[in-house]
N, C-alpha and C positions, 0 to 999 in steps of 0.2 A: 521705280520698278516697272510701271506698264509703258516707260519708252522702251527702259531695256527689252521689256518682251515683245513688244511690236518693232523693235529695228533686228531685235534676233529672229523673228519669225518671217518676217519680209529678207533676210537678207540666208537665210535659208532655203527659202523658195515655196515654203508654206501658209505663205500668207499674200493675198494680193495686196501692194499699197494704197489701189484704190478703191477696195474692198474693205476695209477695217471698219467694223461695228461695236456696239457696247451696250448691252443690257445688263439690267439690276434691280433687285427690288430690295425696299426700303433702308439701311444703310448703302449697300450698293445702288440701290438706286440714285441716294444722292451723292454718290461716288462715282456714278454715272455725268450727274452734272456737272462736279466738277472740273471731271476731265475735258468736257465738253470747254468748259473756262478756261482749262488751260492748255489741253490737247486738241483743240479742235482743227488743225492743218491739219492731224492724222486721222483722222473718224470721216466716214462715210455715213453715217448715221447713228442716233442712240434710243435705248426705249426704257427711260427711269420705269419701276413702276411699283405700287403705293411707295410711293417718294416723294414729297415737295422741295423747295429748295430751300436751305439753310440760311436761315437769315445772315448768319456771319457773310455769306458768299456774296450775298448780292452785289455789294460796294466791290467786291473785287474779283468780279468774273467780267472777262474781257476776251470772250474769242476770238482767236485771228482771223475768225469766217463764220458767217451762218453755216449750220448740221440741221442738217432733217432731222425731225425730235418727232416722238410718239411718247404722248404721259398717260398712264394708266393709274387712277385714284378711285377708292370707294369712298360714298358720305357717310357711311356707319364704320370708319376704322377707326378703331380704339386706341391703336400705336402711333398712327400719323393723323394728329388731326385734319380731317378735311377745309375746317377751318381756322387754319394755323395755330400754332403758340407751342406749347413743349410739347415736344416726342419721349411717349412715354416708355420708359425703359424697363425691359426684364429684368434687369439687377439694377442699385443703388444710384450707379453712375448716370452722371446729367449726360443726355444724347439730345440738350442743345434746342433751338429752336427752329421753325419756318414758318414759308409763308402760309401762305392762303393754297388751294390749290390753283381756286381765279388767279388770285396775283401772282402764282407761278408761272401759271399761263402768259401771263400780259408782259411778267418779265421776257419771258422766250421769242412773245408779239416783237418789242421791242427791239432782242438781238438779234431776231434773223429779219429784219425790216417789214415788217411784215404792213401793207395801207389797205385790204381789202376790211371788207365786213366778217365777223364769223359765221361760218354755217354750220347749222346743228340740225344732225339727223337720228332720229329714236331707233335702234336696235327692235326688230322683233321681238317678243317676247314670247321666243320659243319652250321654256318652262316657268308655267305660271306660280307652280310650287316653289319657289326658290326665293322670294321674298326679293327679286332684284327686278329694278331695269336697267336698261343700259342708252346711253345717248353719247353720242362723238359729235365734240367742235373741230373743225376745221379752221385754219385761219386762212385767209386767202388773200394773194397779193403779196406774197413772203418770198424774199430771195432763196429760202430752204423751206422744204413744208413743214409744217408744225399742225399736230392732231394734239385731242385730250377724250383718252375714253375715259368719261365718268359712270363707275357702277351704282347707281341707288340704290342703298340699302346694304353694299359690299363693303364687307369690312378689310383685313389687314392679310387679303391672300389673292392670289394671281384668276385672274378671271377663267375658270375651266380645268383648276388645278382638282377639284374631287375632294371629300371629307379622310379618306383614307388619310393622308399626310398626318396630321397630328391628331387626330383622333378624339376622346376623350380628355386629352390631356388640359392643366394649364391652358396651354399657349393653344391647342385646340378652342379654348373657350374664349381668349383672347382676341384671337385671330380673327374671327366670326364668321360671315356667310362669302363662297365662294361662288359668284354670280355661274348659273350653267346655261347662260342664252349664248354665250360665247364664249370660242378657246385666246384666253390672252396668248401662248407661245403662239396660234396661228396667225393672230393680228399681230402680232410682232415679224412671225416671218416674210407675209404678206407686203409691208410696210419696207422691210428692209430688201425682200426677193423678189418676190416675185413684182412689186414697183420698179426693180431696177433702180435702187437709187446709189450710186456712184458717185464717189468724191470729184470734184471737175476739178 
């Protein structure tokens, strides 16, 4: 399905080929990786986020190229452990295991070759009320860049997404705290645009 729609969108004229992105969060987002494992000729970059990568995948994701990656994880999410094992599901059904988030990370070290050190820089913390901080690893020395914005204390929702979304609900109570020192759609577009990052 998403070759069909990226060779019907390129061959349309509404899509650049070397321009194609893919963001996702938590099933999507590791739906994000996959593609990355097996779509990665076509991705100009991706940004899983509260998403680790499935243990099934590991053994057999094989990119044809390092992808600039950006991963977005809180360590209080209740649906994707921060520190791996089962992905706890809304309904009955098994949604399977991952990893770690580290060892997601070190997976991605790995596939985009990465030989530098990582560099880790703390987020502002621009509201204190909010029970979050924020810090981003860099890896450095990567044939494709690779970031991990970790939220502490963020639980199972998009960095700057607002309490409005679910509310009271359930999945409101599930979900947990929605870091507000930073907007995730803006570090996502930032990473993807305004970097300039283009498939070579």
């Amino acid at each position: 399905f998403f070759v069909a729609m990226i060779d019907s969108l390129i061959k349309e004229n509404i899509a650049d080929p070397a321009r194609i992105y893919i963001t996702g969060g938590s099933n999507g987002g590791m739906m994000t990786m996959r593609l990355v494992c097996e779509l990665g000729d076509k991705l100009a970059g991706a940004a899983p986020f509260i998403a680790q990568l499935p243990e099934k995948l590991q053994d057999r994701c094989s990119p044809p190229r390092p992808v600039p990656m950006m991963i977005m994880v809180g360590t209080a999410d209740r649906l994707m452990p921060f520190g791996g094992g089962s992905v706890v599901a809304m309904a009955r059904d098994d949604h399977g295991r991952v990893l770690s988030a580290q060892d997601t990370f070190t997976f991605w070290q790995q596939k985009n070759r990465c030989r530098g050190e990582t560099v880790k820089d703390r987020v502002p913390d621009t509201d204190p009320t909010d029970g979050t901080r924020v810090r981003i690893e860099r890896a450095q020395g990567c044939a494709a860049p690779l970031e991990m914005v970790i939220v502490e204390g963020g639980g199972h929702r998009l960095p700057g997404e607002g309490s409005r979304l679910y509310g009271e609900s359930r999945m409101g109570a599930l979900s947990g705290v929605s870091s507000r020192d930073i907007s995730g759609r803006d570090l996502i577009w930032h990473f993807f645009f305004a970097g300039r990052v283009d498939k070579p």
